[in-house]
PDB file of N, CA, C and O in Angstrom:
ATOM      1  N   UNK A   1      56.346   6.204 -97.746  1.00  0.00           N
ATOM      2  CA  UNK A   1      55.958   5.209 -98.732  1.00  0.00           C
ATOM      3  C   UNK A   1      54.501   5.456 -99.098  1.00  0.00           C
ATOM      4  O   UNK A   1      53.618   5.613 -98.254  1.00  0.00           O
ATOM      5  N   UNK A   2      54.305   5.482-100.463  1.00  0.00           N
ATOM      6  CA  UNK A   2      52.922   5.806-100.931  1.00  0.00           C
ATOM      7  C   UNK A   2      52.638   4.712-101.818  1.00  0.00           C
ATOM      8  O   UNK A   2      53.202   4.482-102.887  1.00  0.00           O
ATOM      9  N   UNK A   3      51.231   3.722-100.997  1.00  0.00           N
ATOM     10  CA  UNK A   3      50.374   2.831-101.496  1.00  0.00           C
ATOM     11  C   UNK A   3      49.115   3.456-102.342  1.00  0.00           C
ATOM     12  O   UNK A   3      48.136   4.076-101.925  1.00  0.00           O
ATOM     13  N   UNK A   4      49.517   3.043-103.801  1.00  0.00           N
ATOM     14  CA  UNK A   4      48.197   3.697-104.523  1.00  0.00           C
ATOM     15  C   UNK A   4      47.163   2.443-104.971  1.00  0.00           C
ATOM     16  O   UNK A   4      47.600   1.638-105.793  1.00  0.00           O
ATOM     17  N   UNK A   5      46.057   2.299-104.543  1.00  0.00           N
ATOM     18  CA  UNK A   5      44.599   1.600-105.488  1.00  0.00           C
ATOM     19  C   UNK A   5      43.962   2.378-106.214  1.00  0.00           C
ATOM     20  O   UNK A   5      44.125   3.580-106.427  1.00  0.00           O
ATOM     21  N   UNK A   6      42.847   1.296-106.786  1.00  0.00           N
ATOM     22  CA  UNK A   6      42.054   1.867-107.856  1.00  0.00           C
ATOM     23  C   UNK A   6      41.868   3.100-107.284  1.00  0.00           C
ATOM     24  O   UNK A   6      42.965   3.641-107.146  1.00  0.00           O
ATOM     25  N   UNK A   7      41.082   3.694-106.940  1.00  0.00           N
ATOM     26  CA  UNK A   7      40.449   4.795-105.968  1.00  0.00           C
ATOM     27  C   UNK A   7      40.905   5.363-104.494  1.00  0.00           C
ATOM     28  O   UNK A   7      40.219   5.898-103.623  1.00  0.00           O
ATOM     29  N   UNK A   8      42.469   5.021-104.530  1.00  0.00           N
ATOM     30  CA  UNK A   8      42.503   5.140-103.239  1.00  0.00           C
ATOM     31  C   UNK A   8      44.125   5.047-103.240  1.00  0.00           C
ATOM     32  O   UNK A   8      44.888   4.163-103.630  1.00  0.00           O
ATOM     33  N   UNK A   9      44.433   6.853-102.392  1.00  0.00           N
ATOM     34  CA  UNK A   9      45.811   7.301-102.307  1.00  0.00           C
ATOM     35  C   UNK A   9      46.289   6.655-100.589  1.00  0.00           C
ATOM     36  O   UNK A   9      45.682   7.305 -99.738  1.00  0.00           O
ATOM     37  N   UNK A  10      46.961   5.857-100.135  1.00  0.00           N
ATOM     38  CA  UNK A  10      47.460   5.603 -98.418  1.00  0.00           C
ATOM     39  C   UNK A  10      48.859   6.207 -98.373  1.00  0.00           C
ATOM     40  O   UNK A  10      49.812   5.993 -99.124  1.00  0.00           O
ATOM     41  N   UNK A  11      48.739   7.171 -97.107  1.00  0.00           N
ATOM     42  CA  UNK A  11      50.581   6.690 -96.432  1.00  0.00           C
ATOM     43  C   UNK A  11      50.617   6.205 -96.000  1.00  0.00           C
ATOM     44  O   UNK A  11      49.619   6.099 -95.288  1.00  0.00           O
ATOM     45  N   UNK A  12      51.693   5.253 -95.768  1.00  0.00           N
ATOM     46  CA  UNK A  12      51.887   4.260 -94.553  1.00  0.00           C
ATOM     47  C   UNK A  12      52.851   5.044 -93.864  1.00  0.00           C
ATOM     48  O   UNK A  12      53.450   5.938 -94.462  1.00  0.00           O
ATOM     49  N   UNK A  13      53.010   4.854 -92.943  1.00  0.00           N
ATOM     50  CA  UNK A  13      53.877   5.133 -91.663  1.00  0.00           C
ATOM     51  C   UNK A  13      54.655   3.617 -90.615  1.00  0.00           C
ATOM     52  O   UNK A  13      54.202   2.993 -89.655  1.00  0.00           O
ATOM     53  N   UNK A  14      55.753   3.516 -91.263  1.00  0.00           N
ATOM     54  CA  UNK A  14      56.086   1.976 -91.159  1.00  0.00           C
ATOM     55  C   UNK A  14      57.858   2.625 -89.837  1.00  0.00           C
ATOM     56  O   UNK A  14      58.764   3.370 -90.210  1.00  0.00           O
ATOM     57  N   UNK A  15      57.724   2.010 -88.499  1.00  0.00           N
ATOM     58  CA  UNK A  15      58.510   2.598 -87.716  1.00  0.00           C
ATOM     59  C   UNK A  15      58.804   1.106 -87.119  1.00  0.00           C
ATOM     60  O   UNK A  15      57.952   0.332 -86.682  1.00  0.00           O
ATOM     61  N   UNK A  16      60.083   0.905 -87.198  1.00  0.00           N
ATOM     62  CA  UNK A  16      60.862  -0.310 -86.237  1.00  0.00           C
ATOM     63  C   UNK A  16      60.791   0.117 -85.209  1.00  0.00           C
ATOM     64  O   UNK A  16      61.031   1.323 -85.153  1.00  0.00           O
ATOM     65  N   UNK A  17      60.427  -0.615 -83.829  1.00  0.00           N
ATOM     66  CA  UNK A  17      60.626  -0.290 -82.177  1.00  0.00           C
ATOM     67  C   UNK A  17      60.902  -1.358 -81.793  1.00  0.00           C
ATOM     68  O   UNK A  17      60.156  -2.318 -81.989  1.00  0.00           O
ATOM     69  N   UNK A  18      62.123  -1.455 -81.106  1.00  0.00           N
ATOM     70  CA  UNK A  18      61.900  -2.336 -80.129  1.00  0.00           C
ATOM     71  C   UNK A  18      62.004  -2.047 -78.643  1.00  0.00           C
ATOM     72  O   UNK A  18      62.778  -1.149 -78.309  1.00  0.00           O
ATOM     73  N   UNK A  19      61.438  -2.584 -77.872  1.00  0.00           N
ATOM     74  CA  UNK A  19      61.422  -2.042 -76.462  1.00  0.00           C
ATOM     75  C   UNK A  19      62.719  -2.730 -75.630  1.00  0.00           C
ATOM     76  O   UNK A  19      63.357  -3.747 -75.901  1.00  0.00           O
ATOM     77  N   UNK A  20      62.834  -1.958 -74.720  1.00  0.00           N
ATOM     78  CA  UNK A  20      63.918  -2.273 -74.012  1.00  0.00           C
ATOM     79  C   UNK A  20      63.814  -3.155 -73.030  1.00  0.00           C
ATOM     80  O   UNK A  20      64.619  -4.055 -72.792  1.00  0.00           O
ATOM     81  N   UNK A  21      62.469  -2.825 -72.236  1.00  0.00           N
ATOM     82  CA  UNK A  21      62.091  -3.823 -71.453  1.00  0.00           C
ATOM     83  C   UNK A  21      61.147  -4.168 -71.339  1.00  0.00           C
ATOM     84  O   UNK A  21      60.565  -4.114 -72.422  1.00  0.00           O
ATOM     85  N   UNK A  22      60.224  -4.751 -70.161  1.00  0.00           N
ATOM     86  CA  UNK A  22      58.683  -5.498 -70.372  1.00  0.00           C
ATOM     87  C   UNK A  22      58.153  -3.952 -70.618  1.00  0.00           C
ATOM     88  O   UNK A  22      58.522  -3.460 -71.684  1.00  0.00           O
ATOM     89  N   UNK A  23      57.617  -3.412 -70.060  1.00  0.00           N
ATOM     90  CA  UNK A  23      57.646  -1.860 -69.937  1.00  0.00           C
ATOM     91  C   UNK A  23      58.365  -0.351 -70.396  1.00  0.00           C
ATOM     92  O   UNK A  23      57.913   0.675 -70.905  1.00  0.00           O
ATOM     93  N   UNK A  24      59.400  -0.683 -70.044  1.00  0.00           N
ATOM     94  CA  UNK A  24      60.346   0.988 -70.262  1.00  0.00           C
ATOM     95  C   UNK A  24      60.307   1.474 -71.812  1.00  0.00           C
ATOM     96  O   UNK A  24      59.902   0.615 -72.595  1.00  0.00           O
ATOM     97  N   UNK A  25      60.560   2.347 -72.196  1.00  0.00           N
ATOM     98  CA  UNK A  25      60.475   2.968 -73.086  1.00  0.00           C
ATOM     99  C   UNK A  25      61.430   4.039 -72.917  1.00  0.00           C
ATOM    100  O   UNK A  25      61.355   4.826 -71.973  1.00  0.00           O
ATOM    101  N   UNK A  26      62.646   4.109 -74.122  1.00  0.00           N
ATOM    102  CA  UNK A  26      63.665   5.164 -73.600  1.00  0.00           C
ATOM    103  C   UNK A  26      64.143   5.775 -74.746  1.00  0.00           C
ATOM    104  O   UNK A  26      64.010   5.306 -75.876  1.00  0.00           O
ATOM    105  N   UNK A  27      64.797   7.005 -74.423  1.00  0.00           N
ATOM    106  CA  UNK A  27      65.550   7.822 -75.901  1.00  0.00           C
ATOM    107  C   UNK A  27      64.301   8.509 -76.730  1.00  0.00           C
ATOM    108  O   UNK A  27      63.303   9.026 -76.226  1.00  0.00           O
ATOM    109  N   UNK A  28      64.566   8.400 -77.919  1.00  0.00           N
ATOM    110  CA  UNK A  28      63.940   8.808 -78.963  1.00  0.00           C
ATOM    111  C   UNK A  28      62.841   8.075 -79.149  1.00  0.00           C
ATOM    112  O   UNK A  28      61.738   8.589 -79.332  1.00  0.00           O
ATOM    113  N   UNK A  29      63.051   6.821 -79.118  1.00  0.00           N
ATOM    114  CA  UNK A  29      61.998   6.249 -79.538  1.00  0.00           C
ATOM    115  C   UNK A  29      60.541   6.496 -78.437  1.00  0.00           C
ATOM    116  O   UNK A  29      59.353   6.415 -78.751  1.00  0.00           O
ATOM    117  N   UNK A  30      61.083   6.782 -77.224  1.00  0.00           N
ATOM    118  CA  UNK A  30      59.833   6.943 -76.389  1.00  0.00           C
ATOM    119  C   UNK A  30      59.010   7.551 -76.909  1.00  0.00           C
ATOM    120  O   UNK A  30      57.840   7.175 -76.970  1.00  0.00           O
ATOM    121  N   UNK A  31      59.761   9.383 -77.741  1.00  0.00           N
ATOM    122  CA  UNK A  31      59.587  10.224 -77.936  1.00  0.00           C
ATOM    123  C   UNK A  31      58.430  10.203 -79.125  1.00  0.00           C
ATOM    124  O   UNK A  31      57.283  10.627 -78.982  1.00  0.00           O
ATOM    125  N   UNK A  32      58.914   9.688 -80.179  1.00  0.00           N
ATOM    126  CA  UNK A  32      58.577   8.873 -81.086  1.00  0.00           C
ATOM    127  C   UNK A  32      57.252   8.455 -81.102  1.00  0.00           C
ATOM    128  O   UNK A  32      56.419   8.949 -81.862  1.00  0.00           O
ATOM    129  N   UNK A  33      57.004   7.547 -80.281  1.00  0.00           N
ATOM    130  CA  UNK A  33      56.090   6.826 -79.769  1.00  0.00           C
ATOM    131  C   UNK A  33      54.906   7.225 -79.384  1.00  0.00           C
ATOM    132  O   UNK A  33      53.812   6.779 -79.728  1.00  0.00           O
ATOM    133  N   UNK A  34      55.304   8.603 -78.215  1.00  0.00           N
ATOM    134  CA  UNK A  34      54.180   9.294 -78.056  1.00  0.00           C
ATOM    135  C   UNK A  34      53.464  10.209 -78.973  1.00  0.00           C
ATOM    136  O   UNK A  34      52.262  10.466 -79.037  1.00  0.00           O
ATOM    137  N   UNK A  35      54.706  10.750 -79.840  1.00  0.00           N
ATOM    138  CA  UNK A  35      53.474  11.748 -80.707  1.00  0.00           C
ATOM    139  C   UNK A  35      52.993  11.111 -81.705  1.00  0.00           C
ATOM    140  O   UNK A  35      52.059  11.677 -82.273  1.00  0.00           O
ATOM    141  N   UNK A  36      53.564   9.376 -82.411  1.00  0.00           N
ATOM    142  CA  UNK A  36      52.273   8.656 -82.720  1.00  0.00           C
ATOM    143  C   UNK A  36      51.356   8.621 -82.291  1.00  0.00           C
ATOM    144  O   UNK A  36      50.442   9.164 -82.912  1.00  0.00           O
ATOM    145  N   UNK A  37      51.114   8.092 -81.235  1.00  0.00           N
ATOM    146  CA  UNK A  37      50.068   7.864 -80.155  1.00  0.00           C
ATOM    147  C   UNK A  37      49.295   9.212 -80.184  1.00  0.00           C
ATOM    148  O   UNK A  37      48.099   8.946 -80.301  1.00  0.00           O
ATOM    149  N   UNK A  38      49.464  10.303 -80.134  1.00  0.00           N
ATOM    150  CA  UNK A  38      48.877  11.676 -79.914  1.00  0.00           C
ATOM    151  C   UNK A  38      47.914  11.642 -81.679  1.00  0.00           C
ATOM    152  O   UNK A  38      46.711  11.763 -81.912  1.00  0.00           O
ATOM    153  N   UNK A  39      48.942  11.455 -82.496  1.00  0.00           N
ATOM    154  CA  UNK A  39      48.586  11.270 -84.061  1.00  0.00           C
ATOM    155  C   UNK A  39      47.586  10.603 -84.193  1.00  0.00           C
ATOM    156  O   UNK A  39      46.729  11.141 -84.894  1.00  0.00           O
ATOM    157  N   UNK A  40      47.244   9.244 -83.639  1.00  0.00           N
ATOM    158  CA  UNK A  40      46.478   8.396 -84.000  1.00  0.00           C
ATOM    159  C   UNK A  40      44.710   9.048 -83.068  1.00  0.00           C
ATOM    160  O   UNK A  40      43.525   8.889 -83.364  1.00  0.00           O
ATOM    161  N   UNK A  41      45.370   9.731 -81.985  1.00  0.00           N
ATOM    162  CA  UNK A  41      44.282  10.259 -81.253  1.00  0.00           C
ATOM    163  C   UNK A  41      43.285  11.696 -82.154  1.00  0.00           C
ATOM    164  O   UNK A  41      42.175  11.971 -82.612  1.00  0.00           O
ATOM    165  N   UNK A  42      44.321  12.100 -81.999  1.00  0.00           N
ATOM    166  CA  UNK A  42      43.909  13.447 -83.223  1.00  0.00           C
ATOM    167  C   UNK A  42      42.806  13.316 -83.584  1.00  0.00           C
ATOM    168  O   UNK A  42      42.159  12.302 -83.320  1.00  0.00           O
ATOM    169  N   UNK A  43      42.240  14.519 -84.415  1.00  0.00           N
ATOM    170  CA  UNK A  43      41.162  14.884 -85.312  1.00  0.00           C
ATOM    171  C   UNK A  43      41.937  14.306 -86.529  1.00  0.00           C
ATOM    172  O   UNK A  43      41.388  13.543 -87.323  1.00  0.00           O
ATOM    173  N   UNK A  44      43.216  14.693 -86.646  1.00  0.00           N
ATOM    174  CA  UNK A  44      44.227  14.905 -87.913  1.00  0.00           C
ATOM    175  C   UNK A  44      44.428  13.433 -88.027  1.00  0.00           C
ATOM    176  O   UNK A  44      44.124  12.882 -89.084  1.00  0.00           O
ATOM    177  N   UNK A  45      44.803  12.904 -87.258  1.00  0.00           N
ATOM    178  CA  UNK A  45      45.290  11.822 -87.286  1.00  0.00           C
ATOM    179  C   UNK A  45      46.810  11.505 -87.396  1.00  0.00           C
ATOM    180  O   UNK A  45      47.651  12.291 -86.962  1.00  0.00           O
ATOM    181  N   UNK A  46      47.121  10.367 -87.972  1.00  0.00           N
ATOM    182  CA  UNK A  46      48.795  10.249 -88.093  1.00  0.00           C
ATOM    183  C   UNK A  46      49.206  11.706 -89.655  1.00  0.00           C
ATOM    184  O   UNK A  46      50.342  12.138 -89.850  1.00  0.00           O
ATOM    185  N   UNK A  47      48.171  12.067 -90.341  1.00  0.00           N
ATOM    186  CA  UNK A  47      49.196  13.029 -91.388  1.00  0.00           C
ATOM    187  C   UNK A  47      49.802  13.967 -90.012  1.00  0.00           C
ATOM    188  O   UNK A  47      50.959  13.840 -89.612  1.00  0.00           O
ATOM    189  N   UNK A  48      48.975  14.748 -89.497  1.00  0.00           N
ATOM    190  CA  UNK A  48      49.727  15.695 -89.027  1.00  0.00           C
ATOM    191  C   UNK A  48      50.835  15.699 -88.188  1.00  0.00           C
ATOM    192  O   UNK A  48      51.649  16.606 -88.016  1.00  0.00           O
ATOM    193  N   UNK A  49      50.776  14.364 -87.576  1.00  0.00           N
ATOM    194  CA  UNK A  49      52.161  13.803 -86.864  1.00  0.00           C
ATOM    195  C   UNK A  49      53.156  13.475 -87.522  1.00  0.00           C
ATOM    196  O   UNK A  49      54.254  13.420 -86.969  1.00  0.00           O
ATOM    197  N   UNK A  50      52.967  13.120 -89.141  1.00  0.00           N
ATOM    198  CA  UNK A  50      54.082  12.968 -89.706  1.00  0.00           C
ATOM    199  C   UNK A  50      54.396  14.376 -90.340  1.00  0.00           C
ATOM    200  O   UNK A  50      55.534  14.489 -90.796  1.00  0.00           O
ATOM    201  N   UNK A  51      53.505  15.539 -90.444  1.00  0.00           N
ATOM    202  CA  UNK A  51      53.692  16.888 -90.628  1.00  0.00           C
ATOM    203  C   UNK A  51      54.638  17.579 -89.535  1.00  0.00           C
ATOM    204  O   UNK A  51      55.375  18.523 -89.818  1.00  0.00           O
ATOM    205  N   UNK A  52      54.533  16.959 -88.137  1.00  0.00           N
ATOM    206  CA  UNK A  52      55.254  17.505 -87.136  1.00  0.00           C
ATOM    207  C   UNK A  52      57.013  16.806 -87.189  1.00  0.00           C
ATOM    208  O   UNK A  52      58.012  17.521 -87.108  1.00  0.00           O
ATOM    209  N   UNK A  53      57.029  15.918 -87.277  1.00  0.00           N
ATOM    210  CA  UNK A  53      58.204  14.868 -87.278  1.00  0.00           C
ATOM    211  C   UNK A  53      59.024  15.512 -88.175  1.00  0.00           C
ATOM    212  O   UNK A  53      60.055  15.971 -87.683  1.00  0.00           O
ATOM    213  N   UNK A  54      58.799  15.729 -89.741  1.00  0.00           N
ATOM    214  CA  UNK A  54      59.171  16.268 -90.623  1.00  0.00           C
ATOM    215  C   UNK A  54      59.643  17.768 -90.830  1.00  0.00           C
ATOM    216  O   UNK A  54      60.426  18.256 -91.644  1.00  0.00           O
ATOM    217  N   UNK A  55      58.771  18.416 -89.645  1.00  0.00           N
ATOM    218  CA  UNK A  55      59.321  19.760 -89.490  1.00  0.00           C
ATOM    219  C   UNK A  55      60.140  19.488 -88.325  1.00  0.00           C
ATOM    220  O   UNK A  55      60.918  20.442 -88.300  1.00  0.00           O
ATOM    221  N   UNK A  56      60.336  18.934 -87.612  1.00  0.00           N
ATOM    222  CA  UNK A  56      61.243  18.916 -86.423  1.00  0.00           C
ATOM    223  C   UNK A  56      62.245  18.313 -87.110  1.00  0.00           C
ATOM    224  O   UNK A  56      62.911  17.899 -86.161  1.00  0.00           O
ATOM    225  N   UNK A  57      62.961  17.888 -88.311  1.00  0.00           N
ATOM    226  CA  UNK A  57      64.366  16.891 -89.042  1.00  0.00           C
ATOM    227  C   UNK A  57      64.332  18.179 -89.835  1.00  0.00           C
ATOM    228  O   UNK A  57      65.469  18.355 -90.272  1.00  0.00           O
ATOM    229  N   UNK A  58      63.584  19.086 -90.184  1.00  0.00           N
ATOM    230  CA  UNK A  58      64.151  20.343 -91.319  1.00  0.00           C
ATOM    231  C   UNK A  58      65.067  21.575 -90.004  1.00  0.00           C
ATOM    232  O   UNK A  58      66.011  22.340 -90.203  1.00  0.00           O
ATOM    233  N   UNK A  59      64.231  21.280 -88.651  1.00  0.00           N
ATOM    234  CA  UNK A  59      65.087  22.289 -87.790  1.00  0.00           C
ATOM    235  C   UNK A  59      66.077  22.093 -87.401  1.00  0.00           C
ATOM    236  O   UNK A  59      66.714  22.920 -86.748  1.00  0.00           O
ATOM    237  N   UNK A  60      66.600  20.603 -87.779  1.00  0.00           N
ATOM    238  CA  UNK A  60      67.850  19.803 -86.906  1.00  0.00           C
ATOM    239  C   UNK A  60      68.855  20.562 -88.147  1.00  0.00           C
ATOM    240  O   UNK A  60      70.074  20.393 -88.142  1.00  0.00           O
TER     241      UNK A  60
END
């Protein structure tokens, strides 16, 4: 989804989770989860995590 302003192009990156338990984290979504988390850490930030995600659904 692409939010455009006056001056200003955003992706959003909009992901339903729900957790399973107080804690656990399971399946895909764990998976998911972490290379957000890695994304948001980045130099790159979340583009390149959604650069990775996107090449990992063209190899499936």
């Amino acid at each position: 989804r692409v939010v455009e302003e006056v001056d200003t192009k955003c992706h959003l990156l909009y992901i339903k989770y729900q957790c399973t338990g107080a804690t656990k984290k399971s399946g895909l979504s764990k998976d998911l989860m972490e290379l957000v988390h890695e994304g948001m850490l980045s130099p790159h930030g979340l583009s390149s995590t959604v650069d990775n995600i996107k090449r990992r659904r063209e190899k499936r």
